[in-house]
Biotite code that builds the C-alpha atoms (Angstrom):
import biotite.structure as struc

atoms = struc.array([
    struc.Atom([-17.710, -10.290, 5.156], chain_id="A", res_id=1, res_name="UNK", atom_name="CA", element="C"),
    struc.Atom([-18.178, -13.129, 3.468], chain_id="A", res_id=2, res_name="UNK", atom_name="CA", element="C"),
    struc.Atom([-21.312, -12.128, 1.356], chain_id="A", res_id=3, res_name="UNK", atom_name="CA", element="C"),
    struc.Atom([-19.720, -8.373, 0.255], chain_id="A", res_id=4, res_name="UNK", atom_name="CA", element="C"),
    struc.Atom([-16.567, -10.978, -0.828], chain_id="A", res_id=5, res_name="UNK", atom_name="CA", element="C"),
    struc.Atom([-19.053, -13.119, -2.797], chain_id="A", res_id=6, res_name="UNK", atom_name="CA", element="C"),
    struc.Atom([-20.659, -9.612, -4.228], chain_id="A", res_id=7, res_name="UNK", atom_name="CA", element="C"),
    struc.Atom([-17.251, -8.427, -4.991], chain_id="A", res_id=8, res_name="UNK", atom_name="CA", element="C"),
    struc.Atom([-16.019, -11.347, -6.972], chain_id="A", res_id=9, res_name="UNK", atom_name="CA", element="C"),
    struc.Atom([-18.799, -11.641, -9.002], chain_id="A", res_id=10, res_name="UNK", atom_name="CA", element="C"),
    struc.Atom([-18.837, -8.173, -10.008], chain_id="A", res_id=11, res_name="UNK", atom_name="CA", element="C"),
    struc.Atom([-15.016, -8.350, -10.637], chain_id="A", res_id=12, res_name="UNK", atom_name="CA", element="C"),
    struc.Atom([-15.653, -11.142, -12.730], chain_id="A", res_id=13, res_name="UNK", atom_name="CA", element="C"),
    struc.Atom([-18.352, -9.630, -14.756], chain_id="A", res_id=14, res_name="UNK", atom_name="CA", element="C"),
    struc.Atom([-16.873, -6.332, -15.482], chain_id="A", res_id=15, res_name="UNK", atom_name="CA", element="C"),
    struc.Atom([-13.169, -7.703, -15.981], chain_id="A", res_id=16, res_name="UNK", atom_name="CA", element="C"),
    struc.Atom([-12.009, -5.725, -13.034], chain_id="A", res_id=17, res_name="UNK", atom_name="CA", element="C"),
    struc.Atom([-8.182, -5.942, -12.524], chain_id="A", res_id=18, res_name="UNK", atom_name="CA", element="C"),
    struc.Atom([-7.975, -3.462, -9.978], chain_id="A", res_id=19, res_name="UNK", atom_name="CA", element="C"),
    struc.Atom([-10.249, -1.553, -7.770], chain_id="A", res_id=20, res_name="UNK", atom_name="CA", element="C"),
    struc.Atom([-10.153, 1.371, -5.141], chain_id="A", res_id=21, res_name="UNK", atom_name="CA", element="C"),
    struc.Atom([-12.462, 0.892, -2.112], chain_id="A", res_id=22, res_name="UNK", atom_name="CA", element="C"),
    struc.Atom([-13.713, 3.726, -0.237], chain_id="A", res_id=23, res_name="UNK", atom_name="CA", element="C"),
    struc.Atom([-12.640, 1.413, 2.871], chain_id="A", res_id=24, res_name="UNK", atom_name="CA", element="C"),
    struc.Atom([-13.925, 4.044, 6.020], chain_id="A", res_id=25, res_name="UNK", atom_name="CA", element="C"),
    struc.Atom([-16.752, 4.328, 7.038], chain_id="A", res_id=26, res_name="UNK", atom_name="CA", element="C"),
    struc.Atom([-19.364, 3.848, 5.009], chain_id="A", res_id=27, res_name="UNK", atom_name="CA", element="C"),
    struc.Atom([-18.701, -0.403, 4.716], chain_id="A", res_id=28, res_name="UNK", atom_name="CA", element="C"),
    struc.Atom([-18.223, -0.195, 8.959], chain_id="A", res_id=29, res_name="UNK", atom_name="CA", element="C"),
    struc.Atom([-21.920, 1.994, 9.542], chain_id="A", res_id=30, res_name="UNK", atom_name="CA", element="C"),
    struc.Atom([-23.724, 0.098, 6.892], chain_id="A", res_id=31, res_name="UNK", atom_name="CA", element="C"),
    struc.Atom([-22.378, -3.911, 7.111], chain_id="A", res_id=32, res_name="UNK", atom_name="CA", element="C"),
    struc.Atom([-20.522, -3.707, 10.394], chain_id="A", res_id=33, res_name="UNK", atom_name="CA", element="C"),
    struc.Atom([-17.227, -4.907, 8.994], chain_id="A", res_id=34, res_name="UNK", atom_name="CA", element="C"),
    struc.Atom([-13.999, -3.897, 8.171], chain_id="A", res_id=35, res_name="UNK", atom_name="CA", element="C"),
    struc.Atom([-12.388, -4.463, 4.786], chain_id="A", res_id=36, res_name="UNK", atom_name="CA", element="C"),
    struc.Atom([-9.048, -5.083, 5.241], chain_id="A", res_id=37, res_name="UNK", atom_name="CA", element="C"),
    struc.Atom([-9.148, -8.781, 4.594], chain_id="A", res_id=38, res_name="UNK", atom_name="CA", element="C"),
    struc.Atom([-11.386, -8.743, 2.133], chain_id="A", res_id=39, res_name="UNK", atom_name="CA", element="C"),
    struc.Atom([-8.965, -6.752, 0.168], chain_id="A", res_id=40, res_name="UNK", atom_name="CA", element="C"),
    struc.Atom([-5.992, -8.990, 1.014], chain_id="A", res_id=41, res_name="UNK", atom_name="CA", element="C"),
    struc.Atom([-7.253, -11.562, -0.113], chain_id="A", res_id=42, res_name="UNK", atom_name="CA", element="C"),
    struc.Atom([-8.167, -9.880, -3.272], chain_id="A", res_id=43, res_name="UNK", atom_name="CA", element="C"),
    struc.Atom([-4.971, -8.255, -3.825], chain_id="A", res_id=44, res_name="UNK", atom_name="CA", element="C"),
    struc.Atom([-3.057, -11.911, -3.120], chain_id="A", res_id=45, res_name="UNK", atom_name="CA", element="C"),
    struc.Atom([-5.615, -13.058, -6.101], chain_id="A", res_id=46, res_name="UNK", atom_name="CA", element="C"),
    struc.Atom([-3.790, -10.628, -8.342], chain_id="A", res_id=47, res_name="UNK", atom_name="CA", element="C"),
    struc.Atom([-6.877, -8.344, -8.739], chain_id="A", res_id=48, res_name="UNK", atom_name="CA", element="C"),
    struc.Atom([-5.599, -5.752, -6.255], chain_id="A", res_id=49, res_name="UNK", atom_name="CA", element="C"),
    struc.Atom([-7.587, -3.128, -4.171], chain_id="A", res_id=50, res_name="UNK", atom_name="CA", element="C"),
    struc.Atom([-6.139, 0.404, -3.145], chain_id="A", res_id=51, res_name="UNK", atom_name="CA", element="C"),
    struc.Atom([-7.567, 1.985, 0.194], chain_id="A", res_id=52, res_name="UNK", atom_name="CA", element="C"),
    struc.Atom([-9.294, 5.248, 0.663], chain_id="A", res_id=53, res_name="UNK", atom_name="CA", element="C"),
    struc.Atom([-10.490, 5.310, -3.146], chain_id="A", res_id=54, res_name="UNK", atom_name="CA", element="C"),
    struc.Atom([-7.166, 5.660, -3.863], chain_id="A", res_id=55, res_name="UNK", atom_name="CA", element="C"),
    struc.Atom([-6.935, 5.863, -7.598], chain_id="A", res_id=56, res_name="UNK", atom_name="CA", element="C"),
    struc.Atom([-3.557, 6.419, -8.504], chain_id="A", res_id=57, res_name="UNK", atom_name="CA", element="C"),
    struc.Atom([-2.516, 4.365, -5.581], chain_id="A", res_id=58, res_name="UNK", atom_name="CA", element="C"),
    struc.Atom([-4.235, 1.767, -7.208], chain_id="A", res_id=59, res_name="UNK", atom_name="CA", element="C"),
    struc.Atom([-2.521, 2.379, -10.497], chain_id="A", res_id=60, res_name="UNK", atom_name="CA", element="C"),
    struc.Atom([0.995, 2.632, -8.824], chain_id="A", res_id=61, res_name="UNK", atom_name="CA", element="C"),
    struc.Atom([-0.125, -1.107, -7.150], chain_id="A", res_id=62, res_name="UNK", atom_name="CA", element="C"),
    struc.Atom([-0.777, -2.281, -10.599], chain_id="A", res_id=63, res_name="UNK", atom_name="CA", element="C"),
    struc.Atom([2.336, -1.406, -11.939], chain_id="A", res_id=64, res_name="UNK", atom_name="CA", element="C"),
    struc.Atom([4.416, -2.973, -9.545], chain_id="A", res_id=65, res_name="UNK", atom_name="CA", element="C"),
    struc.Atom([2.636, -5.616, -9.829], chain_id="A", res_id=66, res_name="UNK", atom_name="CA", element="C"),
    struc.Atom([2.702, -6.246, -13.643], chain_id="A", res_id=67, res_name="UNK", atom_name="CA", element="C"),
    struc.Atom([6.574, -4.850, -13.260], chain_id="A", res_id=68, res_name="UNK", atom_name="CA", element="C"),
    struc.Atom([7.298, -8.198, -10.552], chain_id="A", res_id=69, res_name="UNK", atom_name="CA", element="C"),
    struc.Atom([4.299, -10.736, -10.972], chain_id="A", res_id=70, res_name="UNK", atom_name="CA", element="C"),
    struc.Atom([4.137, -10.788, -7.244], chain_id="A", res_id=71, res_name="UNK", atom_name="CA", element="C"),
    struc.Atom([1.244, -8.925, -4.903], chain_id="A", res_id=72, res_name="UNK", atom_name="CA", element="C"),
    struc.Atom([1.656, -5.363, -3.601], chain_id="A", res_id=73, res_name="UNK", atom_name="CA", element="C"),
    struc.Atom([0.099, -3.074, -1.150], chain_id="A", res_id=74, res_name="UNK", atom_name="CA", element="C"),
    struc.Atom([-0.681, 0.616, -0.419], chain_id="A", res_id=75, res_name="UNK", atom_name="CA", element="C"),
    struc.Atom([1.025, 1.961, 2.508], chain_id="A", res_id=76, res_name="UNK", atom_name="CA", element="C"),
    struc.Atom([1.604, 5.008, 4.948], chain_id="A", res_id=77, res_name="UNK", atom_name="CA", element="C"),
    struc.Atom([4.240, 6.595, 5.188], chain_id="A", res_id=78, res_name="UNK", atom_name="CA", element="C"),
    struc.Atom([3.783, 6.478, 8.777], chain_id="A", res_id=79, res_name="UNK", atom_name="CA", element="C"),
    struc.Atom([6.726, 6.401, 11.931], chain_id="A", res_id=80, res_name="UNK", atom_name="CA", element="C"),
    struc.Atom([10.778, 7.392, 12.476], chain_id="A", res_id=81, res_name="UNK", atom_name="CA", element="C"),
    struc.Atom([12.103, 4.521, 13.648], chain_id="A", res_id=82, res_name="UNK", atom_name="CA", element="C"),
    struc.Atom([14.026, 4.911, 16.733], chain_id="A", res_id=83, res_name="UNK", atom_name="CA", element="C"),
    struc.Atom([16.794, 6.520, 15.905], chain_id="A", res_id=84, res_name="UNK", atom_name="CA", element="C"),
    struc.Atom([18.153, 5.394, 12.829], chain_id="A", res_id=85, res_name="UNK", atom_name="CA", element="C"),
    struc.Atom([17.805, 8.055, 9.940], chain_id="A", res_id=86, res_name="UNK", atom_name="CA", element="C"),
    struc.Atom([17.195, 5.316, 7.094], chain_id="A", res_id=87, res_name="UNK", atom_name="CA", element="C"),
    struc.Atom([14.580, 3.663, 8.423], chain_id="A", res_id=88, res_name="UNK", atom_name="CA", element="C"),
    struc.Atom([11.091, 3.899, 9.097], chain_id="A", res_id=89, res_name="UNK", atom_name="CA", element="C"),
    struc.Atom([7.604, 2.142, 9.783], chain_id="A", res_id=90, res_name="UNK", atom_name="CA", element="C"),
    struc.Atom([5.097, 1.534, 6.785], chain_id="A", res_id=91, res_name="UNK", atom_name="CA", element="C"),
    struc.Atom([1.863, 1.421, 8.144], chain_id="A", res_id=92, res_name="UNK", atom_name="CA", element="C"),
    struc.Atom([-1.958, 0.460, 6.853], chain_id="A", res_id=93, res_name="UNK", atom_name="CA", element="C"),
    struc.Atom([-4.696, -0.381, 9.241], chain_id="A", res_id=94, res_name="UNK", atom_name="CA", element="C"),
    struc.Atom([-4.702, -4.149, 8.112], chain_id="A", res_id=95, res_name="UNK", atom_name="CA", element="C"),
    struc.Atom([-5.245, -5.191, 4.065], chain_id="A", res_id=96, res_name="UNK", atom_name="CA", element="C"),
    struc.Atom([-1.737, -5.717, 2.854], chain_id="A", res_id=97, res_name="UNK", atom_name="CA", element="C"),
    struc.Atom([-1.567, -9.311, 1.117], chain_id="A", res_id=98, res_name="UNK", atom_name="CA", element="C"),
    struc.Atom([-1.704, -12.271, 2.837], chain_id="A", res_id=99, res_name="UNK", atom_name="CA", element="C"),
    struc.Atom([2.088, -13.539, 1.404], chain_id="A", res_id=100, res_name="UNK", atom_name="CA", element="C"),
    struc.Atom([3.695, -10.589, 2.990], chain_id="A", res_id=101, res_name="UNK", atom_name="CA", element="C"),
    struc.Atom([3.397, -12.055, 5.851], chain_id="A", res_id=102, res_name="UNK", atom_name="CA", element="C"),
    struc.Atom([4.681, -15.143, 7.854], chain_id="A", res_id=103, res_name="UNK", atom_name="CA", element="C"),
    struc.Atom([2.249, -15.160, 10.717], chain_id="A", res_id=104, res_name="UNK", atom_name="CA", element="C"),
    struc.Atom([-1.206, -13.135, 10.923], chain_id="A", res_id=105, res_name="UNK", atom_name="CA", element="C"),
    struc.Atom([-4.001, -12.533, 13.224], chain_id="A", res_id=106, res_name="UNK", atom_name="CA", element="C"),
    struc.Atom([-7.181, -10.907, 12.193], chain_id="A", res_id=107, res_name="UNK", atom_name="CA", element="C"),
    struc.Atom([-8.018, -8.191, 14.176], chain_id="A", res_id=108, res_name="UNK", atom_name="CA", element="C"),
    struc.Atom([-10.180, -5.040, 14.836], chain_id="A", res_id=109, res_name="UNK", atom_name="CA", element="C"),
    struc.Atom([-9.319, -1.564, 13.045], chain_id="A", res_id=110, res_name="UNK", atom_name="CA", element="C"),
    struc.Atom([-8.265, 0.215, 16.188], chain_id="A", res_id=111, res_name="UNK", atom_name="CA", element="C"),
    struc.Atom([-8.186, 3.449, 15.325], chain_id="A", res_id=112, res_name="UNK", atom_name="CA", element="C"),
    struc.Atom([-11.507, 3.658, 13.618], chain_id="A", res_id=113, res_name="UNK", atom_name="CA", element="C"),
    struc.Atom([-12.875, 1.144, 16.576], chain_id="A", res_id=114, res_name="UNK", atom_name="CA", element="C"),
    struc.Atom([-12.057, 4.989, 18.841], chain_id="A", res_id=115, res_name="UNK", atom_name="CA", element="C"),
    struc.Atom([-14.760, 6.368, 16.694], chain_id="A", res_id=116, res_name="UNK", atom_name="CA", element="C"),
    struc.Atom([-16.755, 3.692, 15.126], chain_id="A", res_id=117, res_name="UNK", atom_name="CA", element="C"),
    struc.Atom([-16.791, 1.218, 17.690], chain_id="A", res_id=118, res_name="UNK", atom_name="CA", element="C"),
    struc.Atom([-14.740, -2.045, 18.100], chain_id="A", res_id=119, res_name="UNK", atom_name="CA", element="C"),
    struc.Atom([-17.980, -4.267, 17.176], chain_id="A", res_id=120, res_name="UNK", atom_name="CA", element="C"),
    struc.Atom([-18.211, -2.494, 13.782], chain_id="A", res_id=121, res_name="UNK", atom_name="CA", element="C"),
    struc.Atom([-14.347, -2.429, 12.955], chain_id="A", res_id=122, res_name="UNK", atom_name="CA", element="C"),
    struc.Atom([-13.702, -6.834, 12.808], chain_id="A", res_id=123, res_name="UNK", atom_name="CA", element="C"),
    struc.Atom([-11.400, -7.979, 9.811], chain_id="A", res_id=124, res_name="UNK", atom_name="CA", element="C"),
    struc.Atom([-8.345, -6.395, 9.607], chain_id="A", res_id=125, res_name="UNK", atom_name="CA", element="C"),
    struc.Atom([-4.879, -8.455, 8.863], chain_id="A", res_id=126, res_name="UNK", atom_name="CA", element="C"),
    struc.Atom([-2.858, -7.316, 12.000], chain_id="A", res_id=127, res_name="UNK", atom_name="CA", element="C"),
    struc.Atom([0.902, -8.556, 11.264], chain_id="A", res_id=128, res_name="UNK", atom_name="CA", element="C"),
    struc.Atom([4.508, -7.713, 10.080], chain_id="A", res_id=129, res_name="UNK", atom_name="CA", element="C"),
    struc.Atom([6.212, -8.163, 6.776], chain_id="A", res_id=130, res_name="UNK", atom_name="CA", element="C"),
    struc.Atom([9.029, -10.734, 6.703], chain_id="A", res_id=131, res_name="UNK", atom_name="CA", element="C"),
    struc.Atom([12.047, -9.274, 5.618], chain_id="A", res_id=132, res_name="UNK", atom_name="CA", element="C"),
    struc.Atom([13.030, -9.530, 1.940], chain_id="A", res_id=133, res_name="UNK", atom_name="CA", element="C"),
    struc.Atom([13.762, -7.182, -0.656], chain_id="A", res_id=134, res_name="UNK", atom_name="CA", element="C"),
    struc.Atom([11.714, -3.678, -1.360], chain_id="A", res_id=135, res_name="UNK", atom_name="CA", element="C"),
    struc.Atom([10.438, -1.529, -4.048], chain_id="A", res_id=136, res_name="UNK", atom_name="CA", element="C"),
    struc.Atom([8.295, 1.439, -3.122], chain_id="A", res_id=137, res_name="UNK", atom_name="CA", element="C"),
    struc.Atom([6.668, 4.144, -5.810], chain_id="A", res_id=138, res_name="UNK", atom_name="CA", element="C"),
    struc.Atom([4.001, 6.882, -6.312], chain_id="A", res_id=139, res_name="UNK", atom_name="CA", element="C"),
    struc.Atom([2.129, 7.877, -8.709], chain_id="A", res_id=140, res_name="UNK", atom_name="CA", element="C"),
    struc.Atom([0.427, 11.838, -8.923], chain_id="A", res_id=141, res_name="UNK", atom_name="CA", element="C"),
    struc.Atom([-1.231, 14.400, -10.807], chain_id="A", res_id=142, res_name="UNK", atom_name="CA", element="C"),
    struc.Atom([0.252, 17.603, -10.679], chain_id="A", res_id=143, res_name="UNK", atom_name="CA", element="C"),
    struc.Atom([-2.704, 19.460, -11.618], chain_id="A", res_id=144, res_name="UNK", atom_name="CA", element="C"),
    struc.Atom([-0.881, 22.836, -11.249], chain_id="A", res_id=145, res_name="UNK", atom_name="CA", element="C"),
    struc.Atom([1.426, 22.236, -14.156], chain_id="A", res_id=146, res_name="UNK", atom_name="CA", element="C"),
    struc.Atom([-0.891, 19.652, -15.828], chain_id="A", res_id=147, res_name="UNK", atom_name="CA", element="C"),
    struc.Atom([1.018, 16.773, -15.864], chain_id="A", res_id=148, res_name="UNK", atom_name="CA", element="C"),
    struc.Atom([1.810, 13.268, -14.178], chain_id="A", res_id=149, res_name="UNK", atom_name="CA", element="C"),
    struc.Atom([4.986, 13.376, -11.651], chain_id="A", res_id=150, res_name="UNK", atom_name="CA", element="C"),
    struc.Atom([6.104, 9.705, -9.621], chain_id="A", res_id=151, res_name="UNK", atom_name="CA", element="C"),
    struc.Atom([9.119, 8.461, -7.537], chain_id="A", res_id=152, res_name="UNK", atom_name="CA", element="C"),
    struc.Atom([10.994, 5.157, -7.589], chain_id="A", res_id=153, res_name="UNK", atom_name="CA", element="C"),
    struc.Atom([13.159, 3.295, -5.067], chain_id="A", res_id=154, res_name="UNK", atom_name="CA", element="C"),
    struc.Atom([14.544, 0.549, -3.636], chain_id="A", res_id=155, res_name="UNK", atom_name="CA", element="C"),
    struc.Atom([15.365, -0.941, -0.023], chain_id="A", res_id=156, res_name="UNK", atom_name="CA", element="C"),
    struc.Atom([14.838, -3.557, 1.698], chain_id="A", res_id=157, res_name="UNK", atom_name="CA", element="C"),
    struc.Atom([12.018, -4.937, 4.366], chain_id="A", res_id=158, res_name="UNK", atom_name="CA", element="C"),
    struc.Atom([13.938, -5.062, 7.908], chain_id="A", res_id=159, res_name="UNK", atom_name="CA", element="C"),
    struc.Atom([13.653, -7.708, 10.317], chain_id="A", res_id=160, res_name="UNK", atom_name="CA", element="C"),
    struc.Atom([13.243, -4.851, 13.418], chain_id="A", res_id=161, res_name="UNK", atom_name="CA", element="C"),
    struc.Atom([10.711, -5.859, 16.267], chain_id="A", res_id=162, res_name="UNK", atom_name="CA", element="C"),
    struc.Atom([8.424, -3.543, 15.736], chain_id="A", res_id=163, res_name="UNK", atom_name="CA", element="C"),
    struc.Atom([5.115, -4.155, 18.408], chain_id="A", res_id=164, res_name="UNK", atom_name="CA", element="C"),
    struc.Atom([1.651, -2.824, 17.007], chain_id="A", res_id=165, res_name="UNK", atom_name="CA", element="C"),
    struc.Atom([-1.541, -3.142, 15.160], chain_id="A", res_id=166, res_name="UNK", atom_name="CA", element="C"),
    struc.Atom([-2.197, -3.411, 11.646], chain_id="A", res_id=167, res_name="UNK", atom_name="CA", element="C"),
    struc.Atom([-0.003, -3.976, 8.705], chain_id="A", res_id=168, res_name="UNK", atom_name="CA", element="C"),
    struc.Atom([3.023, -3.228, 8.743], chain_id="A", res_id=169, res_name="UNK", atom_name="CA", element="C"),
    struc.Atom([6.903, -3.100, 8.067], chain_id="A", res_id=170, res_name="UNK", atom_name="CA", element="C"),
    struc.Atom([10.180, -1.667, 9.093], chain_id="A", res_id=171, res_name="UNK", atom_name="CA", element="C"),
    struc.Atom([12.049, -0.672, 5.761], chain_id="A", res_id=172, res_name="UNK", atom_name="CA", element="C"),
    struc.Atom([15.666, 0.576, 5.334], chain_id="A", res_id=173, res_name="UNK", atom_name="CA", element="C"),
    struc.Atom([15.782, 3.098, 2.355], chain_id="A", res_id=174, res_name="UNK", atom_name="CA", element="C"),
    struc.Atom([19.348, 4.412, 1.456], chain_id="A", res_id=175, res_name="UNK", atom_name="CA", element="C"),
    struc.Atom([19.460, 8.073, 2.314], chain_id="A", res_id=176, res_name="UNK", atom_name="CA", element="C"),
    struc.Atom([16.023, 8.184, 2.958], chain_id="A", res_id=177, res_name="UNK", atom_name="CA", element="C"),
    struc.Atom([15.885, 11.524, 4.642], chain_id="A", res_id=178, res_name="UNK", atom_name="CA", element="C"),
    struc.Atom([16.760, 12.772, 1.118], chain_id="A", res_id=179, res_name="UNK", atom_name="CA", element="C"),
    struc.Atom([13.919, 10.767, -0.405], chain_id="A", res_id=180, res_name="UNK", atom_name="CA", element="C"),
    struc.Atom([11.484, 12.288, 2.344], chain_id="A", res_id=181, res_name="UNK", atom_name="CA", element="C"),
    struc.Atom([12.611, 15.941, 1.732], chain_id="A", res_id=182, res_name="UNK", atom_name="CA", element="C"),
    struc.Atom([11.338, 15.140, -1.967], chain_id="A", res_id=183, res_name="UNK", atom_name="CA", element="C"),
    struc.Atom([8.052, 13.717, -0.912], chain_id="A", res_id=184, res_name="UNK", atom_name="CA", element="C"),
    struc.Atom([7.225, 16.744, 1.380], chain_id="A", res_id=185, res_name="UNK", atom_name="CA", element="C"),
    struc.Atom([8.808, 19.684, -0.971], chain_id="A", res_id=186, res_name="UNK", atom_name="CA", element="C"),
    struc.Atom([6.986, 18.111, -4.063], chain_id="A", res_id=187, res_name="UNK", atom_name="CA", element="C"),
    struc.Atom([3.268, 17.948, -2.461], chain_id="A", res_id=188, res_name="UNK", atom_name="CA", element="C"),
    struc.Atom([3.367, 13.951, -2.914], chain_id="A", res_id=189, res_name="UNK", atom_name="CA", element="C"),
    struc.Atom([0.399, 11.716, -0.914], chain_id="A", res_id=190, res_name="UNK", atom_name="CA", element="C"),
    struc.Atom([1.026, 10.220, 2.326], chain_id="A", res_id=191, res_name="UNK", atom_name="CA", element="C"),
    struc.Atom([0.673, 7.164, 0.116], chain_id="A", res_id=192, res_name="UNK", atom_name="CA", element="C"),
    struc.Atom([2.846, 5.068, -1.293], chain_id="A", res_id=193, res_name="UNK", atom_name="CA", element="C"),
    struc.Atom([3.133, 1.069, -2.939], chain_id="A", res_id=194, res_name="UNK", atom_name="CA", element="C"),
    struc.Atom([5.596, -1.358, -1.809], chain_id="A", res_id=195, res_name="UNK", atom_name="CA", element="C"),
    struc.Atom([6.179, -4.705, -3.102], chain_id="A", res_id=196, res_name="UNK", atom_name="CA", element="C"),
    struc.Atom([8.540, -7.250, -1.545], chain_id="A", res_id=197, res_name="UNK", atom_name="CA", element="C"),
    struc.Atom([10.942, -7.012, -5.104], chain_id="A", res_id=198, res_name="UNK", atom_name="CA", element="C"),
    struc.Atom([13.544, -5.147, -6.819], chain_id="A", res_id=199, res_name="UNK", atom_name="CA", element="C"),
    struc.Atom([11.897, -3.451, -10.033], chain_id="A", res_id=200, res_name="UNK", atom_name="CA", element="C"),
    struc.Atom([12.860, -0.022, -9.723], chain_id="A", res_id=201, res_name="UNK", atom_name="CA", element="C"),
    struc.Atom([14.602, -0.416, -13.183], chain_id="A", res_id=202, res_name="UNK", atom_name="CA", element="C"),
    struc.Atom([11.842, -1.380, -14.578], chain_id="A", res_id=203, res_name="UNK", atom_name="CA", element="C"),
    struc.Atom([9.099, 0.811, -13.518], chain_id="A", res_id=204, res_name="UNK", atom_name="CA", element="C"),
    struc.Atom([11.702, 4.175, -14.260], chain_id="A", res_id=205, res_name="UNK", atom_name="CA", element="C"),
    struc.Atom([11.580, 2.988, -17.701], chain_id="A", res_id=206, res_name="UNK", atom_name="CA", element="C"),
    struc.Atom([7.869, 2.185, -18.009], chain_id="A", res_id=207, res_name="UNK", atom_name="CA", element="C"),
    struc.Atom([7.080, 5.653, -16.702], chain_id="A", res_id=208, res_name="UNK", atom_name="CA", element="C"),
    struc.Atom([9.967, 8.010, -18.483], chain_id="A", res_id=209, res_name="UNK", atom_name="CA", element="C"),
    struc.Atom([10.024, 5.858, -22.105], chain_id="A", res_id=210, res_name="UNK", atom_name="CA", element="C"),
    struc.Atom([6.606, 4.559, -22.516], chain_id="A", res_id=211, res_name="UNK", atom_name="CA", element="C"),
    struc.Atom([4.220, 7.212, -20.511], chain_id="A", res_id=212, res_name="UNK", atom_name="CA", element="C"),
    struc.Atom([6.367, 10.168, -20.585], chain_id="A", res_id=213, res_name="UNK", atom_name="CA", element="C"),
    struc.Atom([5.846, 10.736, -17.250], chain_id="A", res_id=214, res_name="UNK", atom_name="CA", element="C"),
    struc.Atom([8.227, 12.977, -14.296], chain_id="A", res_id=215, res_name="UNK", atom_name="CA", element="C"),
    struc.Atom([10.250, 10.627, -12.796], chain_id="A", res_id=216, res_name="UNK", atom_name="CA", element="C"),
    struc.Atom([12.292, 11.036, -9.360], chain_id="A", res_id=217, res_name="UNK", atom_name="CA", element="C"),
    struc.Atom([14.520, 7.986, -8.845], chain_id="A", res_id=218, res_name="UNK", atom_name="CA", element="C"),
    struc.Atom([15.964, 7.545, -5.712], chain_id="A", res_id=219, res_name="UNK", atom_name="CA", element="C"),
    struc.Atom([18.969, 6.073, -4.862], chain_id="A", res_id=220, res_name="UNK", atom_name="CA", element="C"),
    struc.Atom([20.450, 7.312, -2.154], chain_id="A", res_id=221, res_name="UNK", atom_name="CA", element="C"),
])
């Protein structure tokens, strides 16, 4: 881990990288042995912020919230109901969410690849829960049947649920977010999103309307 972090930096540094998209599974585990996740944490708590599963817009989406709030953000699932309250739900990644989301961490193995992969080849994911705070989530897409660039913006809030698993992750509260989930599904949007722990829904809405020109679905239940 710590001589792909040295490789990274350096070629961060000399290309002027301020973002990247790391195809995270499984070519780093069969060929170093290593997970990723932390790695990329740490990167993305450095302000030069790394997207999962050569995720591309997901990276861009990251950036923006990023530039939008001056604070870190990550990629996340879409992943779990929670229990049975309609307006909230689990965000999920296998473990490379910034290292300020968090109060308390433990790095761990990627368990689900560790089913396929192996647990010795899976070490350095950051297993732990957000702390609860405020929330801004938002995608980025090509809509390559109509030619053109669609996104959705919200806010909510990070919950302080007990929520017992592996991996990053975070119970959120979304206002009517049943509503916002019918949109994601009808509209052919990535299980992907970005969250970062900060209201700048305003702000992104008229970044991606005024200045790019882009769809925009605001939610706000």
């Amino acid at each position: 881990m710590a001589k792909l972090g040295v490789a990274i930096d350096e070629w961060a540094a000399e290309n002027e990288v301020n973002a990247a998209a790391f195809q995270c599974w499984t070519s780093i585990q069969k060929n170093y042995g290593i997970n990723a996740g932390t790695l990329m944490s740490m990167m993305s708590d450095n302000l030069m912020l790394s997207a999962c599963e050569v995720d591309v817009t997901g990276a861009l989406v990251i950036y923006a919230l990023q530039l939008a709030s001056g604070r870190p953000s990550a990629l996340v699932d879409w992943n779990n109901n929670y229990a049975d309250e309609p307006d909230k739900c689990v965000l999920f990644h296998c473990g490379n969410w910034p290292r300020s989301f968090f109060s308390e961490i433990e790095m761990s193995y990627g368990e689900t690849l560790a089913t396929v992969l192996g647990q010795e080849n899976t070490y350095g994911t950051v297993s732990a829960q957000a702390v609860p705070g405020p929330l801004t989530y938002a995608r980025i897409t090509p809509d390559d049947r109509h030619g053109k660039i669609k996104t959705y913006v919200g806010q909510g809030r990070i919950a302080d649920d007990p929520l017992q698993t592996f991996g990053s992750r975070a119970v959120v509260e979304i206002p009517d977010l049943q509503k916002l989930m019918r949109h994601v599904c009808k509209n052919g949007y990535e299980h992907h999103a970005a969250m970062n722990p900060s209201h700048v829904a305003e702000v992104l809405v008229e970044a991606f309307e005024t200045y790019m020109g882009w769809e925009v679905y605001h939610h706000q239940g």
